[in-house]
C-alpha positions, 0 to 999 in steps of 0.5 A, a space after each residue: 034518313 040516309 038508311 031511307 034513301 040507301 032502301 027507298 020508298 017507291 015514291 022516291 025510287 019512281 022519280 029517280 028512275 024516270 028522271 032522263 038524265 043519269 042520277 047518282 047521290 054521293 056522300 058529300 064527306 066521303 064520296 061514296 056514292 048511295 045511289 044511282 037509277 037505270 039511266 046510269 047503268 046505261 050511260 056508264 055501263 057498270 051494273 049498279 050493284 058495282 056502282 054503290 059503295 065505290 067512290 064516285 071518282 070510278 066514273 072521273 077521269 084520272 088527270 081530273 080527279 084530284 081537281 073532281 075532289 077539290 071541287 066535291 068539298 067546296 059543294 060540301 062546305 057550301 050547300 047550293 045548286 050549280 051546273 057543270 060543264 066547263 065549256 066541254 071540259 068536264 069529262 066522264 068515265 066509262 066503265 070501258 074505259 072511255 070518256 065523254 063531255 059532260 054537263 052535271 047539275 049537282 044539287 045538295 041534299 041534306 039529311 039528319 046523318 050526312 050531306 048528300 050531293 045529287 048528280 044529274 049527268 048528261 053526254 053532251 057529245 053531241 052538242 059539243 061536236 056541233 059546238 066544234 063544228 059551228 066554231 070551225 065553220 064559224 073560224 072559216 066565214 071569219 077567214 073568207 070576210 077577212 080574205 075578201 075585205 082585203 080584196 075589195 079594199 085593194 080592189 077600191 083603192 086600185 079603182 081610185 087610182 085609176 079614175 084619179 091617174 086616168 082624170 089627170 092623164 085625160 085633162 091635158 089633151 082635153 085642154 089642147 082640144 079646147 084652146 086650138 079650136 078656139 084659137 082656130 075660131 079667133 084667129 083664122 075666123 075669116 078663112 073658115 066658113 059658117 060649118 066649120 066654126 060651128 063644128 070647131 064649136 061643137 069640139 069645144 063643147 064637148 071638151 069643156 063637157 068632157 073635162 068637167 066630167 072629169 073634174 067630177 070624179 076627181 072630185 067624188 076620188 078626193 073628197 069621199 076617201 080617207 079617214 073622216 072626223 066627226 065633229 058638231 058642225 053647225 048645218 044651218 050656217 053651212 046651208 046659208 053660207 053656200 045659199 049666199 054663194 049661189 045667189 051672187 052666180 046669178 044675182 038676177 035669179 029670184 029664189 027665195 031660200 028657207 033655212 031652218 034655224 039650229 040644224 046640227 049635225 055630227 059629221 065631217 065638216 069638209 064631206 058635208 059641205 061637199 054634200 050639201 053644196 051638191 044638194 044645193 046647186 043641184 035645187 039651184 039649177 033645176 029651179 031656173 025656169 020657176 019664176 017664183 023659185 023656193 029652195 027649202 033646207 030643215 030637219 026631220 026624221 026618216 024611220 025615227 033617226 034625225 035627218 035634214 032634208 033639201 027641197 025646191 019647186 023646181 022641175 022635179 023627175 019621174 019617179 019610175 026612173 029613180 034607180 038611176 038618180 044616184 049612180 055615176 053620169 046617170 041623169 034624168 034630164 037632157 044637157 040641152 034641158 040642165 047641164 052638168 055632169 051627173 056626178 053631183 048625188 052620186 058624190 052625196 051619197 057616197 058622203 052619206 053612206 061614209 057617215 053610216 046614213 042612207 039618202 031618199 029622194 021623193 018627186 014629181 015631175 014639175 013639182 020639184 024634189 026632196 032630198 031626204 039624208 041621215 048621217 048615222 046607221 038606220 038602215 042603208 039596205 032600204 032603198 033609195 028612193 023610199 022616204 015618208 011623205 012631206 009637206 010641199 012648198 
């Protein structure tokens, strides 16, 4: 049998030589190699008449040639196919002298006289160059994510303690414009005349505005930094507790609050109830003109992850102004119409996206609003203000 395959038939002899790679049949005992095709003369250089008979470690290298026999008696004494390339590590010789990565895919042949090993090699040259050279760019954009996390890390955390220092600093003058007009009012209200007091007013307006503004971003700097620990927290108790708490601001208000039973959420119990106390007051106010006032709290889903959502019959907004719902002292309402602050949502959705959720709002002018939230990972890069349909009040 091995004196056939030394010789040859054509048949054989024509697979071996259209085969794309380097072949070349080893004896598996002694390493001798039996045969070799044309694609082996090309990629090692030796004519095959110098190949055949030689010890197939004239084409390993010499630091890897103890390893290479090792390696060849283990396939002798256990007949399987396995590939070889080491990640680029395994080499092969020229006849020249040089070397290249390979990949063998060694097969055993067994016959009536001896086992065979058949090697099929490749250069993988180019492949572990541009291996190299992903793995370097690769290092690089590891290199420039991490440079710039360090940035925006350091930038945000100089932001908050901007907007925490500039709040504080801002407080107390805005405290002594508020109080001297006032006093001015009460205690010299004979002396001033009808314009004046209405401008000492206006003063003390825009103070106690401005001074609430204030107090929003000290609220959004507090609350929406610092690490954050998820726990079970029970959302329908949380939404009545901060129901009941409206409704003694204004006792003669009829709203008619429908809070679903059993709404669970894993989050931080402080940053919820920050969020849902937002969403809440936020219904609350923009219902105050509805004689009939429905605040709705319940669950759903938004592209099929677990969601709650925050609905009332109130005012609603135009839809076409949406982009700006969520972004810091951007309102779609005058003061004169709703007062506040326009902190409140950008707050919850800063909440939101701390938990790894996104936030969608839907409306209507004079139809009221929904305010759709997850609180886990489903896909932050879709907009806003996109949410499936729901049923209205």
């Amino acid at each position: 049998m091995r004196a056939a395959v030394e010789t040859g038939d054509a048949l054989f002899r024509g697979l071996l030589e259209s085969a794309p790679d380097a072949m070349v049949i080893v004896d598996a005992s002694s390493g001798e190699i039996v045969l070799v095709n044309a694609q082996t003369e090309r990629l090692f250089g030796y004519p095959r008449a110098e190949l055949v008979g030689q010890s197939v470690v004239i084409l390993v290298p010499q630091d890897i040639r103890a390893a290479h026999a090792a390696y060849r008696d283990g396939l002798a004494g256990e007949a399987r196919v396995r590939m070889r390339d080491a990640g680029g590590q395994l080499r092969a010789r020229r006849r020249d002298g040089s070397e290249f990565p390979a990949e063998i895919l060694l097969s055993p042949l067994a016959t009536e006289d001896a086992m065979l090993v058949s090697a099929a090699i490749r250069d993988i040259s180019d492949r572990v160059a541009i291996e190299t050279e992903l793995r370097r760019h690769r290092d690089r954009l590891e290199e420039l994510v991490g440079e710039r996390t360090a940035a925006l890390v350091q930038l945000n955390q100089e932001l908050e303690s901007f907007s925490y220092s500039v709040s504080h600093d801002l407080r107390a003058p805005l405290r002594s414009l508020d109080g001297f007009s006032q006093a001015l009012i009460e205690d010299h209200a004979a002396e001033l005349g009808e314009q004046t007091r209405d401008y000492l007013s206006r003063i003390r307006r825009a103070a106690q505005r401005m001074t609430a503004m204030l107090d929003g971003l000290l609220t959004l700097s507090r609350d929406t930094r610092g690490e954050i620990s998820c726990v079970r927290v029970d959302l329908s108790a949380l939404a009545r507790e901060i129901a009941d708490q409206l409704q003694q601001t204004d006792p003669g208000r009829r709203v008619q609050f429908r809070i679903a039973s059993g709404l669970a959420a894993q989050a931080d119990p402080n940053l919820l109830r920050v969020a849902i106390q937002n969403l809440l007051q936020n219904a609350w106010k923009f219902t105050a003109g509805v004689d009939e006032a429905v605040i709705e709290v319940g669950g759903t889903e938004l592209d099929g992850v677990p969601a709650w959502f925050v609905r009332d019959n109130g005012s609603g907004f135009d839809m076409r102004y949406a982009d700006r719902l969520f972004g810091a002292f951007q309102r779609l309402h005058t003061q004169e119409q709703f007062p506040g602050t326009g902190i409140g949502l950008a707050t919850v959705q800063r909440v939101v996206h701390r938990h790894g959720g996104i936030i969608a709002a839907s409306a209507a002018l004079g139809a009221g609003a929904t305010f759709t939230f997850t609180l886990a990972p489903g896909g932050r890069e879709k907009a806003a203000t996109s949410v499936p349909s729901s049923p209205t009040l």
